[in-house]
C-alpha positions as CSV (number, residue, x, y, z in Angstrom):
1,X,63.6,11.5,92.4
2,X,62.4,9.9,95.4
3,X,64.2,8.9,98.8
4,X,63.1,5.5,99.3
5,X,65.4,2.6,99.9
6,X,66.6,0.8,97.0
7,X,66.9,-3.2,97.2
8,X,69.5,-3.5,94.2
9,X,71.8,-1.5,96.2
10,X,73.0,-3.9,97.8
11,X,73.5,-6.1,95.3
12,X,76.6,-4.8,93.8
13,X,80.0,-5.5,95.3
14,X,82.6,-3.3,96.3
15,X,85.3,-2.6,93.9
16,X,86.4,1.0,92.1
17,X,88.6,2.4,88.9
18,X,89.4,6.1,88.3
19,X,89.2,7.5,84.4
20,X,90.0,10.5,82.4
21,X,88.9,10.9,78.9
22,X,86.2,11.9,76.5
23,X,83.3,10.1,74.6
24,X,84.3,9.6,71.4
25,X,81.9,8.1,68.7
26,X,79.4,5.3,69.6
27,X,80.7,1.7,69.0
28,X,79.8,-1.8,68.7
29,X,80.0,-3.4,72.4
30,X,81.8,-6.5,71.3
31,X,83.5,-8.7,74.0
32,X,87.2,-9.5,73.0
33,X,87.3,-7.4,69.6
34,X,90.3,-6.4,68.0
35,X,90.3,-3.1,69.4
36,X,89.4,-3.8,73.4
37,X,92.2,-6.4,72.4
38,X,94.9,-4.2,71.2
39,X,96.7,-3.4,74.1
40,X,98.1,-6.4,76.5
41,X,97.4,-5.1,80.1
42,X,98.2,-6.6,83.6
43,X,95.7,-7.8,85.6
44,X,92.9,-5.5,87.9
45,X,93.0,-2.6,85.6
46,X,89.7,-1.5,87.5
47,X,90.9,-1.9,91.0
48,X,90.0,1.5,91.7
49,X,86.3,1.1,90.6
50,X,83.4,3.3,88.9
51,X,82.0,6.7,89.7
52,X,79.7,9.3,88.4
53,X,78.9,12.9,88.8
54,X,77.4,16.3,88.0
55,X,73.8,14.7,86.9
56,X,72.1,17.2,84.8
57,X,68.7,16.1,83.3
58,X,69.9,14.9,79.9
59,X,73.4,13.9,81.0
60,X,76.1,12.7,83.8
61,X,79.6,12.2,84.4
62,X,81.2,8.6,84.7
63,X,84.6,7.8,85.5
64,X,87.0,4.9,85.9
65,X,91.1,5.1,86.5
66,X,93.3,2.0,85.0
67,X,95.3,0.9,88.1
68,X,96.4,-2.4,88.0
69,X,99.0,-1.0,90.4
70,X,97.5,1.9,92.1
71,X,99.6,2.3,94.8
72,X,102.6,2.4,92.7
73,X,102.0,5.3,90.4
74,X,99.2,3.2,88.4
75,X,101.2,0.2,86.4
76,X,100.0,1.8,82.9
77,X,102.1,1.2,79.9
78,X,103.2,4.6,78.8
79,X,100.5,4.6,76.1
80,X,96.9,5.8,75.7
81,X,94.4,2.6,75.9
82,X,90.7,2.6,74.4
83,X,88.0,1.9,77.2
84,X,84.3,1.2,75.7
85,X,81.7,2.1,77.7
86,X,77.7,2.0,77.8
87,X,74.8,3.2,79.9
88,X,71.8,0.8,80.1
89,X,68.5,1.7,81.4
90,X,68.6,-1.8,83.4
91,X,71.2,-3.5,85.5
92,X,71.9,-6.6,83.3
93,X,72.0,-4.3,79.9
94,X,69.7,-5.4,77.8
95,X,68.3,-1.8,77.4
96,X,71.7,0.1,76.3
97,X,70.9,3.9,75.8
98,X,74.8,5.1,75.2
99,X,78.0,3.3,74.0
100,X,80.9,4.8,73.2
101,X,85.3,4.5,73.5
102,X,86.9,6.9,75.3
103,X,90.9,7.1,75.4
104,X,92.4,6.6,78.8
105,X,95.7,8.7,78.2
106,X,98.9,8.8,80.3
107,X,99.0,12.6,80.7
108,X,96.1,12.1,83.4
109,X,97.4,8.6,84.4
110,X,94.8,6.6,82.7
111,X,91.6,8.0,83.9
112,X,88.5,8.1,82.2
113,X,85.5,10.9,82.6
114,X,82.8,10.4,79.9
115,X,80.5,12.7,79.8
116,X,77.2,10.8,78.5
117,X,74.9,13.0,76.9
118,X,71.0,12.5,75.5
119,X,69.5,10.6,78.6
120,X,65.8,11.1,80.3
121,X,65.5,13.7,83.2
122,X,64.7,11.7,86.5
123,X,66.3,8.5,85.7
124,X,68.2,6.0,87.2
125,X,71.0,4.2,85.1
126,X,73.7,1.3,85.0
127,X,77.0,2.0,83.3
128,X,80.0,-0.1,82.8
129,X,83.8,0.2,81.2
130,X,85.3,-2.5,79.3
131,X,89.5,-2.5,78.0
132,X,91.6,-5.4,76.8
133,X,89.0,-8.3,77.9
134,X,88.5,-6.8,81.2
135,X,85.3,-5.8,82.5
136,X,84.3,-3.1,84.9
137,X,82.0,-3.6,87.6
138,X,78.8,-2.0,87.7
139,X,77.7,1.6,88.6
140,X,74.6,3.2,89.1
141,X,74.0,6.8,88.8
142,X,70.5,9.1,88.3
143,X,70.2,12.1,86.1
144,X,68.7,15.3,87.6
145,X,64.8,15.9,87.2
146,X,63.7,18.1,84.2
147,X,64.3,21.7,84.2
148,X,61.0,22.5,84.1
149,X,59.9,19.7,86.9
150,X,58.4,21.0,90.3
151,X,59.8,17.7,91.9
152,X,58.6,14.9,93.8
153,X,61.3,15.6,96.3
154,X,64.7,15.0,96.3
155,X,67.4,13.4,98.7
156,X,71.1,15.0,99.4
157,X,73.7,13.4,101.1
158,X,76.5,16.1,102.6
159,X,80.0,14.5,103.5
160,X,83.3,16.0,104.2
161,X,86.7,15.3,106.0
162,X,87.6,11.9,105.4
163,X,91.0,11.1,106.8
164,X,92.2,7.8,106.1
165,X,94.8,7.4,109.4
166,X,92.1,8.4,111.7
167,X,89.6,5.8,110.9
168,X,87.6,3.6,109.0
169,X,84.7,5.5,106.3
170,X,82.0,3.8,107.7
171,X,79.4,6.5,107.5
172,X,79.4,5.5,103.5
173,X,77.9,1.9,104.7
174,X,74.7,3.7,106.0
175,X,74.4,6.4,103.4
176,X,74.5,3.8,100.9
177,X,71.1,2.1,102.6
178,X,69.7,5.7,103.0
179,X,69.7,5.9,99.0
180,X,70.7,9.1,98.3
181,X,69.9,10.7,95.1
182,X,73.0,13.0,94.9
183,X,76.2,13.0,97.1
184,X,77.3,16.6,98.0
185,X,80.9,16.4,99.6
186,X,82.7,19.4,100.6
187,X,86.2,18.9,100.8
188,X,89.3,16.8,102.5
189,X,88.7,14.4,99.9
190,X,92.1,13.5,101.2
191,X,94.5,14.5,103.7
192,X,98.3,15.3,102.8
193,X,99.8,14.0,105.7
194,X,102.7,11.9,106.4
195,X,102.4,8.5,107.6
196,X,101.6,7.8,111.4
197,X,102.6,4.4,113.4
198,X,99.7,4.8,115.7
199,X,97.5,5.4,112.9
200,X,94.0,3.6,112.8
201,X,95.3,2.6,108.7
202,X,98.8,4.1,107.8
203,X,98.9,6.4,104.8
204,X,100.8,5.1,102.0
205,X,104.2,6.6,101.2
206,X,106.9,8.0,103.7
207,X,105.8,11.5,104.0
208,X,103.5,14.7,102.6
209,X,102.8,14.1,98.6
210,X,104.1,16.9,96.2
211,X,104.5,15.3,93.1
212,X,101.9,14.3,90.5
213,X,102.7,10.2,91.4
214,X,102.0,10.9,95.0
215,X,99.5,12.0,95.0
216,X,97.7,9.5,92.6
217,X,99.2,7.5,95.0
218,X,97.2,9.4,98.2
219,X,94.0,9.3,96.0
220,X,94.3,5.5,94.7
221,X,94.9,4.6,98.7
222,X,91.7,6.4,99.7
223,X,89.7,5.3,97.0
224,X,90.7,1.5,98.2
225,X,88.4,2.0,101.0
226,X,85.3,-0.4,100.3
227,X,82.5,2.2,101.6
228,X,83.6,4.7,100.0
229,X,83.9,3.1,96.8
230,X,80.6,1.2,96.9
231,X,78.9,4.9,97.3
232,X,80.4,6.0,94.5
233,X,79.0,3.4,92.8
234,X,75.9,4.2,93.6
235,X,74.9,7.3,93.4
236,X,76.4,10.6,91.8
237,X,78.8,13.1,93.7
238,X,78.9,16.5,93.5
239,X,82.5,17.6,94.8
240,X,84.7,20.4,95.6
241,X,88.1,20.8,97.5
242,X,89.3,22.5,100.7
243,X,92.4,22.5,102.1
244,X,93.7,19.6,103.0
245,X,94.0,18.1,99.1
246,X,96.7,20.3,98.7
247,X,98.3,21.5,102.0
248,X,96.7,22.5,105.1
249,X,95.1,26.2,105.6
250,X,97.0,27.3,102.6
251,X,95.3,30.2,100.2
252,X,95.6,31.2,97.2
253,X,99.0,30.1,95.5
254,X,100.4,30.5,99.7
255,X,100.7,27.7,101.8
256,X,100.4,27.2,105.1
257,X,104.1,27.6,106.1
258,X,105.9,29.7,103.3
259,X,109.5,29.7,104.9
260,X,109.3,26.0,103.9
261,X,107.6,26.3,100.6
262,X,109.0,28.3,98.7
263,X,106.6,30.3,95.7
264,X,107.8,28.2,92.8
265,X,107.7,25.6,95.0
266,X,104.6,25.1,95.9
267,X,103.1,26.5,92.1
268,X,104.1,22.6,91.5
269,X,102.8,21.1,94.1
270,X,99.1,22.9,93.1
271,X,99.9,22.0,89.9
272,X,100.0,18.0,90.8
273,X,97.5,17.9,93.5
274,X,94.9,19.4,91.3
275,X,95.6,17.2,88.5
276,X,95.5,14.3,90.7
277,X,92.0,15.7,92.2
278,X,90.8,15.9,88.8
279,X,91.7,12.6,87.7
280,X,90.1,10.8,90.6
281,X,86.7,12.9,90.5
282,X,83.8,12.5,88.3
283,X,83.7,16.3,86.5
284,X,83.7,17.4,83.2
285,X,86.3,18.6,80.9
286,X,85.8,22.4,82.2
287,X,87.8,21.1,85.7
288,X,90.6,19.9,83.2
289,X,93.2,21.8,85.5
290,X,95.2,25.1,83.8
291,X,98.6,24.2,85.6
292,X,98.1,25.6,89.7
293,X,94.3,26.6,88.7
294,X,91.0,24.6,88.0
295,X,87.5,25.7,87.4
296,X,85.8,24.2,90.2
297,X,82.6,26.9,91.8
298,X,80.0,25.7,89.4
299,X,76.4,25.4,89.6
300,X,73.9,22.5,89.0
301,X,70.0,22.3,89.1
302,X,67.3,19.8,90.0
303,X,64.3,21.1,88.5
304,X,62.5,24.1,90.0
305,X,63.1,22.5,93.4
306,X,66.6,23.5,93.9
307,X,69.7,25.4,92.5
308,X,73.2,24.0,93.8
309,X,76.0,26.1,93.9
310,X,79.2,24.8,95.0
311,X,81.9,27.5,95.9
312,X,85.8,27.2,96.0
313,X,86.6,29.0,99.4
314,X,91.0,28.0,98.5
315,X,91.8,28.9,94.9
316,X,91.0,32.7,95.4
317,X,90.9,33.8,99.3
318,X,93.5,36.2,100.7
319,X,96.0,34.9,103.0
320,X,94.0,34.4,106.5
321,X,93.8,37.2,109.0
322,X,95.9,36.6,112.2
323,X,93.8,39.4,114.5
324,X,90.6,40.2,115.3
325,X,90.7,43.5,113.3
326,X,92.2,41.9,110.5
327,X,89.3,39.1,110.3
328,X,87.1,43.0,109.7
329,X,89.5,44.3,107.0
330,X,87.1,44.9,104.1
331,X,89.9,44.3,101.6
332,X,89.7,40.4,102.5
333,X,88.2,38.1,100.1
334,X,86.9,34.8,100.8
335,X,85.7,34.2,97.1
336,X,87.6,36.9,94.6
337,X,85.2,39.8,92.9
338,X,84.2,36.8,89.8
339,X,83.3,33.7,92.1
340,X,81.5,36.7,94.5
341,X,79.6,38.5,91.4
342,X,78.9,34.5,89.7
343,X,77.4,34.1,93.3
344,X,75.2,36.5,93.5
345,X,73.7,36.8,90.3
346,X,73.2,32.9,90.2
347,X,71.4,33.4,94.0
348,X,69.4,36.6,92.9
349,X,68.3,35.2,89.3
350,X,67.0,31.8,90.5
351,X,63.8,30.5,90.5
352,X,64.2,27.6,91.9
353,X,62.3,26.8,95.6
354,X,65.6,26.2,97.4
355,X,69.2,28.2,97.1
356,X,71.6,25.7,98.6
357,X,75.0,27.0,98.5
358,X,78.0,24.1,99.0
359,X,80.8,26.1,100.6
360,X,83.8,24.4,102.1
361,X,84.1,26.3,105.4
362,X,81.8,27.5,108.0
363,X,79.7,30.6,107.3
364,X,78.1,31.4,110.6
365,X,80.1,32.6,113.5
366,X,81.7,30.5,116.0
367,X,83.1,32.9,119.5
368,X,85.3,31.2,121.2
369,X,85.4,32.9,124.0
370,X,83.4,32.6,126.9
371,X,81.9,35.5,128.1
372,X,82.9,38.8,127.0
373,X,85.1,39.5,123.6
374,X,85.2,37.5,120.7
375,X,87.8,34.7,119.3
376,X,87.3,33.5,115.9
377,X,88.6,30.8,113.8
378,X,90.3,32.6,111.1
379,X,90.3,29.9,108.5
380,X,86.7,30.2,108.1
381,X,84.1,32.9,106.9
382,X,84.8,34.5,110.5
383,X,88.3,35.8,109.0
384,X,86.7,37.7,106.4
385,X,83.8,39.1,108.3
386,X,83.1,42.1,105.7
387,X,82.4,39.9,102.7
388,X,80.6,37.5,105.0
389,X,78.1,40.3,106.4
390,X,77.4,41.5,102.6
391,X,77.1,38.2,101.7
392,X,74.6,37.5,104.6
393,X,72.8,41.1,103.5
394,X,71.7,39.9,100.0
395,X,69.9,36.1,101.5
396,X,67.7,38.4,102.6
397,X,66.5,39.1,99.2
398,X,66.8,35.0,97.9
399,X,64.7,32.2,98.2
400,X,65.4,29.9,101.0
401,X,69.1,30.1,101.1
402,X,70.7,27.0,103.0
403,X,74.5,26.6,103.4
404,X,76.3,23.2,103.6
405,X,79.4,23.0,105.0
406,X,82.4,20.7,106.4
407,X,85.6,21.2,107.2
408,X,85.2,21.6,111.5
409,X,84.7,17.7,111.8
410,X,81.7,18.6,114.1
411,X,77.6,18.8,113.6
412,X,77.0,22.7,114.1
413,X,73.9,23.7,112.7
414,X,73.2,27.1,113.1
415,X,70.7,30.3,111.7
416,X,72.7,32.5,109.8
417,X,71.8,36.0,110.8
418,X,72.3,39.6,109.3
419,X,74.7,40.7,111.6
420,X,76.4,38.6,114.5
421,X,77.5,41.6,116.5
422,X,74.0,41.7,117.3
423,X,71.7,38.4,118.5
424,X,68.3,39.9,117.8
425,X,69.4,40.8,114.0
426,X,66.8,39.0,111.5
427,X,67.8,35.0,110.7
428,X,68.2,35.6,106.8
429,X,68.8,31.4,106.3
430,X,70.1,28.0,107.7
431,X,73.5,26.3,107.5
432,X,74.3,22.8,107.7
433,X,78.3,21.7,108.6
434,X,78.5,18.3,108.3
435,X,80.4,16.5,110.7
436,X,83.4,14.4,109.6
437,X,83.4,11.0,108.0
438,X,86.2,9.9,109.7
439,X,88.6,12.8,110.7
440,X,89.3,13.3,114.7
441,X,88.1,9.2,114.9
442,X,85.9,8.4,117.6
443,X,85.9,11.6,120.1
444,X,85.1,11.9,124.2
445,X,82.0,12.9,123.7
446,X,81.8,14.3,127.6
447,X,85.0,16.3,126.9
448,X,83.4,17.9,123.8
449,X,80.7,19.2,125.6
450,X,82.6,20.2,128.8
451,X,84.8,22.4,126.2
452,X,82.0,23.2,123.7
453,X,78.7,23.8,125.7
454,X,79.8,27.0,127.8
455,X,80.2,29.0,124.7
456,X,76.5,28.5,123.3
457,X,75.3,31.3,125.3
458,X,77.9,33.5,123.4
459,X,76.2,31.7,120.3
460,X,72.5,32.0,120.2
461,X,72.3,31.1,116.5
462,X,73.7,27.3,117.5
463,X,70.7,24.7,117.1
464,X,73.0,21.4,117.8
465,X,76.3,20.7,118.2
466,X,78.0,17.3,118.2
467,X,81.1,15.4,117.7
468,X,79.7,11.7,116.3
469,X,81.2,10.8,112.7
470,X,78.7,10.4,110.5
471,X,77.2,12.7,107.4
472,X,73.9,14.8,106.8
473,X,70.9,13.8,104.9
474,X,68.1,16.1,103.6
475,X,65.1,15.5,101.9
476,X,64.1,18.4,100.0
477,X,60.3,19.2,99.7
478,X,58.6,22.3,98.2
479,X,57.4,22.9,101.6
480,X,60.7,22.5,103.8
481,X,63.9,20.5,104.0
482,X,63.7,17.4,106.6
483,X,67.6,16.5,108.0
484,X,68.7,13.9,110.0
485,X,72.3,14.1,111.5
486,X,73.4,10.2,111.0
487,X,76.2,8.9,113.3
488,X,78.0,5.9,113.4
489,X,79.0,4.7,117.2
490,X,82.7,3.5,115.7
491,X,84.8,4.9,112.9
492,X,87.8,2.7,114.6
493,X,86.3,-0.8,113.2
494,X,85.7,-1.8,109.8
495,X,81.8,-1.8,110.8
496,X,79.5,0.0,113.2
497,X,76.3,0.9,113.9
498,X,74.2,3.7,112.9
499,X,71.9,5.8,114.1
500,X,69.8,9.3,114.1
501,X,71.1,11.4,116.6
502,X,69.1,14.4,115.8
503,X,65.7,15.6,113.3
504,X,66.0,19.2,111.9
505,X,63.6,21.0,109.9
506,X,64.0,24.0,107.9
507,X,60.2,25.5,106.4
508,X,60.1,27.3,103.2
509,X,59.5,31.3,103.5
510,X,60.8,30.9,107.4
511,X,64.8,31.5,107.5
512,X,66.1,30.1,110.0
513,X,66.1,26.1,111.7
514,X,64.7,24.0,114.1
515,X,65.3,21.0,115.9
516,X,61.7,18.1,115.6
């Protein structure tokens, strides 16, 4: 996989559909036969476009959701509709590789996920969906490189934090020229709030979802957003959640204010909001969600080159600390002993070149106070300091461990040391937190640094801090990993310009990062 611009990009137009289901046996691709032809549908069954996901190197995800009325709960017959699909080794499908029907049911509101096995490592595809004489557009998606392949090089995309009120996801339009292999985003998918008058773009509804409807409805909204949906057609995703597809800050099965959700209460609303999640992402059957729980931490490989694993920092975290010493109690857990063990044998087992670890919330420490003392965010990996610091003890012993992170809707790139209590502790790796794609909208950027600058001498490990929108994008070499923070001047328009605000390099065998 290489990071060089792609011309047919562009060529494909903005559209999207959402899909749950499973490949069944191969069929005949015949326009208008009696089975595509069984079931009468309304019009735009494929408003919400095409996605795909979790490349590995014989196989990837790809997805579709029939909404011919997506903000209204779908506008599906109560019935389970056939949806042919094929994977073509050219845009105009005259090489098909893979065809097959999957079954779009009502119990995951018409969404489609076919897992496509038996393709070539290191490949791009085209892949299409077909029901009742309507035709998908187009997506395009790449497998992973061989297991066994040292790698050309390959080009990540990290994105996170895209509220829809706050402004337009504009970032996506330069990514998508950027030509991304794989698409790494980290959470707030969506964001459960209520509608807004002064929004930028109002949020559907009348309030916070907590059914299974409204959220389809939150997700369908979101995944109307042309940028967004042209990147998904164009390059795989790997995603997790955070908070804020579900309810802000909550943990575990508590949410954020429990004298207004009650227990049972908000069991349901996990139940819906990670059935919706599923049905709108491009994952396989093992995220098919277990009522309030869903497989998400997983772990994916692109040849020798690098090992991906992507935490869940909500499903299993105790309730957050609200004091200093309870951020240092050492019986708060960020991951639960599983996730923590699956970690750590999957970091200390690899062989890859490059350990990059996907995790929601920010790892390295953020003081807020100037001067003496310490004030932490207790949201993030700062509330549960002990696993942090034993976490942080065993990169010592990995290859090239790199963090990417979301969730503060700011660039803060930072070394992530052995021990934070004290400076001139040994840089044991690098972490990446993307800045927002949208969420906070277009900040005063001479008010963020009159607030935020005074506390970098209480944070020596900070390489570059901003508040532009934008994303990250890292090409991965054996040798080092180049990054580019890329802004966008306006997330208030429906267009802007883009830009590199910064160059960052991280060097293979050095932990640590530096601004080029």
């Amino acid at each position: 996989m290489t990071g060089a611009v792609s011309s047919d990009r562009r060529r494909f137009l903005a559209a999207g559909a959402a899909v749950l289901g499973a490949a069944a046996s191969a069929q005949l691709w015949l326009p208008g036969t009696a089975r595509a032809a069984a079931t009468a549908l309304p019009d735009g069954v494929f408003s919400l476009g095409v996605a795909s996901g979790d490349p590995l190197p014989d196989a990837v995800v790809i997805w579709t959701r029939l909404a011919p009325d997506p903000l209204g709960g779908g506008g599906m017959p109560d019935t389970t509709v056939p949806v042919q699909w094929e994977v073509a080794e050219d845009e105009r499908f005259r090489r098909v590789v893979r065809r097959g029907t999957a079954l779009a049911r009502p119990t995951y509101g018409h969404s489609v996920h076919v897992d496509v096995r038996g393709l070539r490592a290191g490949r791009t595809y085209w892949y299409r969906f077909r029901t009742a004489g309507q035709l998908s557009r187009t997506g395009r998606t790449r497998t992973a490189p061989a297991r066994t392949s040292s790698g050309n090089g390959l080009r990540v995309a990290l994105a996170s934090c895209q509220n829809w009120q706050q402004g337009y996801f504009t970032p996506y339009a330069d990514m998508l020229d950027q030509d991304p292999d794989v698409v790494v985003f980290v959470g707030d998918y969506i964001y459960e709030s209520a509608p807004s008058v002064t929004a930028v773009r109002r949020h559907e509804g009348t309030g916070e979802p907590y059914s299974l409807t409204q959220y389809r409805n939150r997700y369908a909204q979101y995944r109307s957003d042309p940028d967004l949906a042209e990147m998904h057609a164009n390059a795989p995703f790997v995603v997790t959640f955070d908070d804020h597809e579900v309810d802000n800050d909550f943990a575990g099965e508590v949410p954020q204010d429990p004298e207004k959700q009650p227990h049972d209460a908000f069991v349901d609303r996990l139940t819906a909001a990670y059935q919706a999640f599923y049905e709108h992402m491009p994952v396989r059957a093992t995220a098919v969600p277990n009522g309030p729980h869903i497989q998400m931490y997983r772990r994916l490989a692109f040849g020798r080159l690098v090992r991906l694993n992507v935490l869940d920092t909500r499903q299993f975290r105790s309730d957050q600390a609200t004091s200093q010493a309870g951020a240092q109690d050492p019986g708060l857990t960020m991951l639960g002993a599983r996730q923590k063990r699956w970690l750590l044998d999957g970091l200390h087992s690899s062989s890859a070149r490059w350990n990059l670890i996907a995790s929601q919330i920010m790892m390295a420490e953020t003081d807020l106070q100037i001067g003496e003392g310490k004030l932490w965010f207790y949201d993030a990996w700062d509330g549960y300091q002990a696993e942090r610091n034993a976490l942080l003890d065993e990169f010592k012993t990995v290859s090239n461990p790199v963090v990417l992170s979301g969730d503060r809707h700011l660039t803060m790139i930072s070394d992530l040391k052995e021990d934070y209590a004290k400076p001139d502790s040994a840089t044991v790796g690098a972490e990446f937190v993307g800045t927002s794609i949208s969420s906070n909208g277009d900040q005063d950027h001479a008010a963020f640094h009159r607030e935020w600058d005074p506390r970098m001498p209480d944070n020596p490990h900070w390489k570059l801090i901003d508040a532009h929108r934008g994303y990250h994008l890292f090409d991965v070499r054996r040798d080092r990993i180049d990054a580019q923070v890329r802004v966008v001047d306006t997330v208030l328009k429906p267009t802007s310009t883009p830009s590199t605000l910064a160059r960052l390099r991280v060097d293979a065998g050095r932990p640590g990062v530096r601004v080029v």
